[in-house]
Structure formats: structure tokens, C-alpha cells
N, C-alpha and C positions, 0 to 999 in steps of 0.2 A: 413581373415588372410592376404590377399595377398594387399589390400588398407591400404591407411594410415589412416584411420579410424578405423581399425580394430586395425594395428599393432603399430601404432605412428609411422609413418616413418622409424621403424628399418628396418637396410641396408640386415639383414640377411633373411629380408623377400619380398624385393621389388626386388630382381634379381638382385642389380648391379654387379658393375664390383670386382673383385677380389678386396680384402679390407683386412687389420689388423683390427678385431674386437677385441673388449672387452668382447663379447658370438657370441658363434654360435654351429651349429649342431658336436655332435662329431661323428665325422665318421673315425677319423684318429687323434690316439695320440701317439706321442711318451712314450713310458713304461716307461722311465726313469724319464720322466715326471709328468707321471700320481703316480708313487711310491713314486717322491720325493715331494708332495704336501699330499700323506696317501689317492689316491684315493675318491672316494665318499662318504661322510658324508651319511650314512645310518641311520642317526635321521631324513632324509627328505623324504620323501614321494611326493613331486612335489618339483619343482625349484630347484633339485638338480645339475640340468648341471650349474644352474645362479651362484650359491656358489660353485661349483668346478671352474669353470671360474674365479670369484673372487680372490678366492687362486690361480689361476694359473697364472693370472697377478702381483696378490701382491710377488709371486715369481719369479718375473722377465720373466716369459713366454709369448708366445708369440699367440694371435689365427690367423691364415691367414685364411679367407674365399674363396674358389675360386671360378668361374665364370664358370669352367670346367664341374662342373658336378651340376644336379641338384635335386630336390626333390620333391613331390607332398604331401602335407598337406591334408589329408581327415577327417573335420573337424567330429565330433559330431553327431548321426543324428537324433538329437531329442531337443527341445531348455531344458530337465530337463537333460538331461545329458551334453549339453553345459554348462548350469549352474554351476554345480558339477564342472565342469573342471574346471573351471573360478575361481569359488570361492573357490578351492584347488591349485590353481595356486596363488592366491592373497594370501593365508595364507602361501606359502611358498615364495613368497617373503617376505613377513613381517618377517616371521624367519630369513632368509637370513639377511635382514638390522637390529634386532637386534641382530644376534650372530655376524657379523661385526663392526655393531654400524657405519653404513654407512648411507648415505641419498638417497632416490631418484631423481630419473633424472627427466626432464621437460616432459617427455612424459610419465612418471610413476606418477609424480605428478598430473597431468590432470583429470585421469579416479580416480585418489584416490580421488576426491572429491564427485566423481558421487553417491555413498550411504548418505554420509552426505546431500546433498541436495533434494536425494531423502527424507528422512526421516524427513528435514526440511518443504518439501512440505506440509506433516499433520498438519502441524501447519496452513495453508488454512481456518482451518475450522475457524481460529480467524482473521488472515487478508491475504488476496487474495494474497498479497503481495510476501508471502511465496511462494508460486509455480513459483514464476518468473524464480531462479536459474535453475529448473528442467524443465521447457518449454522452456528454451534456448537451456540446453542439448538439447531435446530431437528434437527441430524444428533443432538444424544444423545438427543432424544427419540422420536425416529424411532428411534432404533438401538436403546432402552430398548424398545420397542416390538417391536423385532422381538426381544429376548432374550425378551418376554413367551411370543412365537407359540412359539419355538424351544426354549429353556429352560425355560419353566413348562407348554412343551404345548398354550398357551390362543390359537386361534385368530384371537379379537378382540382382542390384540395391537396389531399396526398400527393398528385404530382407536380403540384406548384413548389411545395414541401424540398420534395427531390430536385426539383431544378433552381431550388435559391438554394438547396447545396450544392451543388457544382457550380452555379454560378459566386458563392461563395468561394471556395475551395480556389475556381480557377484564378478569379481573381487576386488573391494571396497571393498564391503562385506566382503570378504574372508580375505582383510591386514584389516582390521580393527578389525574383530572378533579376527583375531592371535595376532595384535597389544594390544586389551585389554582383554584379556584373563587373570585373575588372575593366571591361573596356570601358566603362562610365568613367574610370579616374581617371581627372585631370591634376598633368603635374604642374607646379605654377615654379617657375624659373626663380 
């Protein structure tokens, strides 16, 4: 969570300095705020702070991140419950950008590719060719990984490697399966 291989570069997660974000942790809202935007959409089940954020900018509000104080993320501790997270994190963004009818970001864009070319890889068995996409993934993050061990010194490295793939992977997974889910379509009269 805390590399940008995990996170994509979000600011909310790499420590910097005191910043106006567009999400971050809520720890502090004004009430008047949080009333005049209807609170939490409780049709969500994950990525609900992403779409109360949402509204809270499109209401002219404001998120300030501080520097002051900080947090500790204690991830998952099992890769099947990583997964789960992941890929109920991914279905609630994909809710999110269709009840907005918004797009994603270049660092949301990225990892949304990662299922589709996993699943393109089975196509290998007709030409090799196919796995290409998914052993690009997989060597730069594997390789990202080993710069962690090597370059930053940090021996869990490699398995930071492996768990921003699956946390990739699940994620996919998770906006795609939300994305085409029949039950999502609504008919309009």
C-alpha cells in the first residue's frame, strides 16, 4: 500500500506534505457538510468514502490532507482475503463511476487492464503471442519488486511485488465483474 506499485502514486498514501485532495481518510468532517451532501450512500458496501468524496467536491467542498498526523494500514493477512478486498474494492468503484457516469484516472486506468490480459493470456494455448501483455505485467512488477529489495534496501520487496499483483489483478476483476453485471442495467421507460 505504501509504494507506488501498490498505490499508483496517490498522495494520500505516500506521506507527502499537507495537500487539497480529491479522497483521503475521513477523520474530520464538518457536519454541515457531511448533511448537506445526504451523508453516505449506504447502497455501497466498499468505495464508499471514494463517492461520498465525489459529492463532496461536486458540492464545492473541500478535502485538506494533513501532514500532521498519521496512520498505519495493516493490510490483509492472507493473499484470499487480500483478494476479497480487492476485488470488492474494484466493484465499488465501478459503482461509483457508473452512478456518476464518471471516468477513471490514469492510475485507475492501469490496473483496470490487468484481468482483461490476464484472461487474454488463455488464448496462449493458440498463439504464444497472447501472453505477452501479461508477462510485461507481471516481470515489471516482479522487477519493481526486486528494485524495492535492492535499491530501497527493503527486504519484503519481492512480496510487496506479489501482493500489488493480486491486489491488481483482484481489483480488475472486481470493476469489470460490477461493470458487466446484467443486474447493473437499468431500463428507462
Amino acid at each position: 500500500m505504501q509504494s507506488s506499485l501498490g498505490n499508483g502514486g496517490s498522495k494520500h498514501r505516500t506521506g507527502s506534505v499537507g495537500h487539497w485532495a480529491d479522497h483521503g481518510h475521513h477523520a474530520l468532517i464538518r457536519i454541515s457538510a457531511f448533511r448537506a451532501i445526504g451523508g453516505y450512500d449506504e447502497m455501497f458496501s466498499h468505495n464508499e468514502d471514494a463517492e461520498f468524496d465525489y459529492r463532496l467536491n461536486k458540492a464545492g467542498y473541500r478535502i485538506w490532507m494533513t501532514d500532521k498526523t498519521s496512520m498505519i494500514y495493516y493490510p490483509r493477512s492472507t493473499p484470499g482475503a487480500l483478494f476479497r478486498q480487492y476485488f470488492s474494492y474494484g466493484r465499488g468503484r465501478a459503482k461509483n463511476f457508473m452512478k456518476h457516469r464518471s471516468m477513471p484516472s490514469l492510475r485507475q486506468l492501469l490496473p483496470l487492464a490487468v484481468a482483461p490480459i490476464a484472461a487474454g493470456a488463455l488464448l496462449a494455448i493458440i498463439s504464444w503471442a497472447a501472453a505477452i501483455p501479461v508477462g510485461l505485467w507481471a516481470f515489471a512488477c516482479l522487477g519493481y519488486g526486486v528494485w524495492m529489495a535492492l535499491g530501497q534496501k527493503n527486504p519484503y520487496g519481492p512480496l510487496a511485488a506479489v501482493s500489488a499483483m493480486l491486489m491488481h489483478f483482484a481489483w480488475s476483476a472486481g470493476f469489470w465483474r460490477e461493470l458487466l453485471d446484467i443486474r447493473n442495467r437499468r431500463v428507462t421507460p
